[in-house]
Legacy VTK file of the C-alpha trace (Angstrom):
# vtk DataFile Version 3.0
C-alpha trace
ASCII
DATASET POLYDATA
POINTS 240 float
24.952 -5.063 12.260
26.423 -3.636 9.260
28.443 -5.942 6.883
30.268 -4.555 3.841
29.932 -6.353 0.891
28.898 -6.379 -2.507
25.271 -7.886 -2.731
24.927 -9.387 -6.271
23.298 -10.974 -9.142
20.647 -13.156 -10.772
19.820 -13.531 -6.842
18.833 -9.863 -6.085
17.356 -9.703 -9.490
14.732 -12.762 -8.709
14.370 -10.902 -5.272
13.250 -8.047 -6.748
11.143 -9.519 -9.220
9.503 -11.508 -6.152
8.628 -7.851 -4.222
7.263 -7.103 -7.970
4.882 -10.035 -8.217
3.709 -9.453 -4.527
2.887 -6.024 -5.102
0.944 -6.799 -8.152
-0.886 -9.910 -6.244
-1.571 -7.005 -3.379
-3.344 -4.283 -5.972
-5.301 -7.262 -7.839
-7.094 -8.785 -4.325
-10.407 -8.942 -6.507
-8.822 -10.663 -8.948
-9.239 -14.493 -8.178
-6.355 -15.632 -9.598
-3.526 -14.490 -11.992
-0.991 -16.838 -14.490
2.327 -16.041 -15.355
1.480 -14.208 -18.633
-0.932 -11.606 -17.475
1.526 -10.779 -14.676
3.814 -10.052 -17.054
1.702 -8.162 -18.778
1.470 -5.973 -15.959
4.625 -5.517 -15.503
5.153 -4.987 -18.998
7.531 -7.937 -19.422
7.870 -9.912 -22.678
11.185 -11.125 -23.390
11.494 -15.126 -22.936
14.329 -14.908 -20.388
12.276 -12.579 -18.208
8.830 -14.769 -18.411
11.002 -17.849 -17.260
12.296 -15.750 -14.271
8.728 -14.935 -13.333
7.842 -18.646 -13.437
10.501 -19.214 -10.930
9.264 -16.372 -8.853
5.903 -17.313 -8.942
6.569 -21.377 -7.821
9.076 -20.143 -5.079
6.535 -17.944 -3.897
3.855 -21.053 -3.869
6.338 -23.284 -1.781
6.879 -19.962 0.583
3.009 -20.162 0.838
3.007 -16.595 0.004
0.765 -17.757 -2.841
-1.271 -20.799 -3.278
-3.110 -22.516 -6.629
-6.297 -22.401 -7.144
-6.003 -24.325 -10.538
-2.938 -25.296 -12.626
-0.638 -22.148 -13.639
-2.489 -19.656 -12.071
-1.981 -18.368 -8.615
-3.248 -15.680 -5.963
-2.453 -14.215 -2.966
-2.271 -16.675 0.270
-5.094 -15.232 2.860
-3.239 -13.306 5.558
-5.781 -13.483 8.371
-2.560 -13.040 10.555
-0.884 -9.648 8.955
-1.365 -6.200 10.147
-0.143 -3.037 8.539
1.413 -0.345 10.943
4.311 1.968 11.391
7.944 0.758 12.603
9.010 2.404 15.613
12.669 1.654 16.544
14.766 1.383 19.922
18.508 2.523 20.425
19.011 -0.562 21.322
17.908 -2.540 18.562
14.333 -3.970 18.412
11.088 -2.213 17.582
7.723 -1.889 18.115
4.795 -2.016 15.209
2.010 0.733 16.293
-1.240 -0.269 14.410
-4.137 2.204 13.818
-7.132 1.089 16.273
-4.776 -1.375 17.926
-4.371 -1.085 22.100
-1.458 -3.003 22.162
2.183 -2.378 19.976
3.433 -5.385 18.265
7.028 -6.162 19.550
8.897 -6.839 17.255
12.885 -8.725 17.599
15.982 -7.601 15.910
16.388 -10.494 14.007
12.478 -10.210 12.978
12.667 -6.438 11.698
13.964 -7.538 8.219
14.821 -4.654 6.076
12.627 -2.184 7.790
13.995 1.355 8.903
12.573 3.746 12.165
8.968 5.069 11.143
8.156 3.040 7.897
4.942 1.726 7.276
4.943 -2.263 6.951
3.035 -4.945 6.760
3.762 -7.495 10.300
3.338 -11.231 10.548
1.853 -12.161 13.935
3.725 -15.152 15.912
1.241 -17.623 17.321
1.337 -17.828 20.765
2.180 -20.986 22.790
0.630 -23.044 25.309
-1.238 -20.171 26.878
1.352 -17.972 26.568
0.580 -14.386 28.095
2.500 -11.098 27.547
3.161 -8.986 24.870
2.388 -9.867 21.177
5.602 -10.510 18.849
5.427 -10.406 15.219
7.792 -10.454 11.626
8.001 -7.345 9.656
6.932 -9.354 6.110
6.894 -6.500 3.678
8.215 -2.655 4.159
5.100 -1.286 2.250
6.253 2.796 2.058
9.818 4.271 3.382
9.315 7.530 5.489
12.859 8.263 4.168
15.335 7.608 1.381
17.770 10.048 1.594
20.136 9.839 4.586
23.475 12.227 5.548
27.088 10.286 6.400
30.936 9.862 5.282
31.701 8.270 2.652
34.434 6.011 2.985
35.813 4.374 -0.306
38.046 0.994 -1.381
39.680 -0.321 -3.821
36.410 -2.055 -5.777
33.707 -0.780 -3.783
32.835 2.081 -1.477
29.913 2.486 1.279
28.562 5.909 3.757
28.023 5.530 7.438
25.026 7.909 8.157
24.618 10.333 11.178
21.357 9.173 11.581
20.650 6.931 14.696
17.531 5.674 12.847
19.700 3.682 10.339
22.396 1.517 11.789
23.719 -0.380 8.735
25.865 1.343 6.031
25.176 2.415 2.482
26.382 0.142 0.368
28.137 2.154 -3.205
29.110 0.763 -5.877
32.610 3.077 -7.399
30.022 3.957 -10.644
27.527 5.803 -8.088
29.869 8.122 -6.143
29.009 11.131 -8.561
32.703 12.413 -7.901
32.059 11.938 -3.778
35.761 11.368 -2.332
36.861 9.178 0.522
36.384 10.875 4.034
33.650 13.618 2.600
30.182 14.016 3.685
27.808 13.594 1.207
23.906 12.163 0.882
22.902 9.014 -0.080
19.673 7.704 -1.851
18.489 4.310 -1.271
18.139 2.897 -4.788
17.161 -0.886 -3.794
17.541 -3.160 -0.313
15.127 -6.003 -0.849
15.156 -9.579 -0.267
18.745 -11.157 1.123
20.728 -8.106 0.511
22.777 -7.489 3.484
23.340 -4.096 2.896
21.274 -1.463 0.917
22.188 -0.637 -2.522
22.489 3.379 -2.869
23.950 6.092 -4.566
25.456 9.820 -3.732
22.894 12.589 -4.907
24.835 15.532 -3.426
28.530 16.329 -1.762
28.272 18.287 1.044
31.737 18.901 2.227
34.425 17.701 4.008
33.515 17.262 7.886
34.181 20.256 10.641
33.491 22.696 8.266
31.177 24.989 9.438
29.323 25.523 5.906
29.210 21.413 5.560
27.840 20.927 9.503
24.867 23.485 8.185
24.374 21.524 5.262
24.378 18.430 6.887
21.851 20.061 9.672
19.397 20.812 6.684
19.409 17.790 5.281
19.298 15.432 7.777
15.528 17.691 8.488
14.702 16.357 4.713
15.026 20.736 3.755
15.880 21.279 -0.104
19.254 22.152 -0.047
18.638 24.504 -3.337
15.411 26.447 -3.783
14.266 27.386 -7.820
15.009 30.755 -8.668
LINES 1 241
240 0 1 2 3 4 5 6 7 8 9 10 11 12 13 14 15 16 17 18 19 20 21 22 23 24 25 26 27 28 29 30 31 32 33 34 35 36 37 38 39 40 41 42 43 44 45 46 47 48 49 50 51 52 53 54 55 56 57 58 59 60 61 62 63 64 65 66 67 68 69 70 71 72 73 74 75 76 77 78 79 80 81 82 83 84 85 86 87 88 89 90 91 92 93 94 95 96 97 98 99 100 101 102 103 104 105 106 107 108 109 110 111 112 113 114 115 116 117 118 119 120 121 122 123 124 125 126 127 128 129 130 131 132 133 134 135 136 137 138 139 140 141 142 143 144 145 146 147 148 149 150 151 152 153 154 155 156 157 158 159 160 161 162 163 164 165 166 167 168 169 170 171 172 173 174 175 176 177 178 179 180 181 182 183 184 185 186 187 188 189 190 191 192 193 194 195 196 197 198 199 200 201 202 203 204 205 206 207 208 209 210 211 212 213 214 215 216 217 218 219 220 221 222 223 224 225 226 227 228 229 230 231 232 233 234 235 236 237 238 239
């Protein structure tokens, strides 16, 4: 599942900006419609270069049918008659299940469908339409991770020559943090340290994150503790 590479560029950056403009589009349902300039207002965007980008974002979005016209140049948000929000519940071996408040059934959802979704986040889950009769358990698409339950997450760091990455204890997250050498805060190859998740959105294979604290160097019995703490989400330093 986990491949190590360096996710990059004007790509990520119009990915991000597309999360950006969806989350605006989801706080502004009563608004009927919204044009490029008053989302960038919002976003507090006003450098030419950046309002182009946003037009891009905006007409991908439209041929995506995440958004739809209502007249020329302004937009709003598609109506998602088939989306649920619920909480990500993971298997070991692999797939999940979306738990929905009020909802008898889970929604199933495939490996390949879970996106960039982690164990216990709340998302928002496209439902698959059903054919010819089809009976059995409901399958959906995890569309949007709306909140993280975690962003912090215990491993070994292992570093290269131009880029470095941690493989976390945690069984809830099976693909490795992705560091860039300018984000190791003086972590060293083979230590264990704790990541934070920084940015995984869009096409990014791996998530983007950087080391907040060093631990130690595995086996010791001080770093084991420390690792113990944190991986309970416990402050590893308390304010005098």
């Amino acid at each position: 599942m986990s491949k190590r590479q360096k996710p990059g560029g004007l790509k990520v950056e119009l990915n991000q900006l597309s999360d950006e403009v969806i989350r605006i589009f989801r706080q502004h349902k009563s608004a009927k419609s919204l044009n490029y300039r008053e989302i960038a207002a919002k976003l507090k965007i006003r450098d030419e270069f950046s309002l182009e980008m946003i037009i891009q974002v905006l007409e991908k979005l439209e041929r995506q049918e995440i958004l739809e016209t209502e007249k020329p140049g302004s937009f709003r948000l598609k109506q998602e008659a088939d989306t649920l929000e619920g909480t990500l519940s993971m298997t070991q071996k692999g797939f999940g299940f979306v738990v929905v408040e009020g909802r008898e059934n889970d929604i199933f959802i495939p490996e390949s469908k879970l996106g960039n979704a982690l164990s216990k986040d709340k998302v928002r889950v496209k439902i698959a339409p059903k054919r010819g009769g089809q009976k059995g358990k409901t399958e959906g698409q995890i569309v949007e991770v709306i909140e993280r339950y975690r962003t912090h997450f215990v491993g070994i760091v292992h570093v290269n020559k131009n880029f470095a990455f941690l493989v976390p204890d945690s069984k809830d997250m099976a693909i490795d943090i992705y560091l860039p050498l300018d984000r190791l805060n003086g972590a060293k190859d083979g230590q264990k340290a704790i990541a934070q998740l920084v940015e995984w959105t869009g096409k990014m294979e791996n998530p983007l994150g950087e080391i907040t604290e060093i631990l130690g160097s595995p086996g010791e019995h001080e770093t084991e503790m420390l690792s113990i703490v944190a991986e309970f989400g416990f402050p590893l330093v308390f304010p005098q």
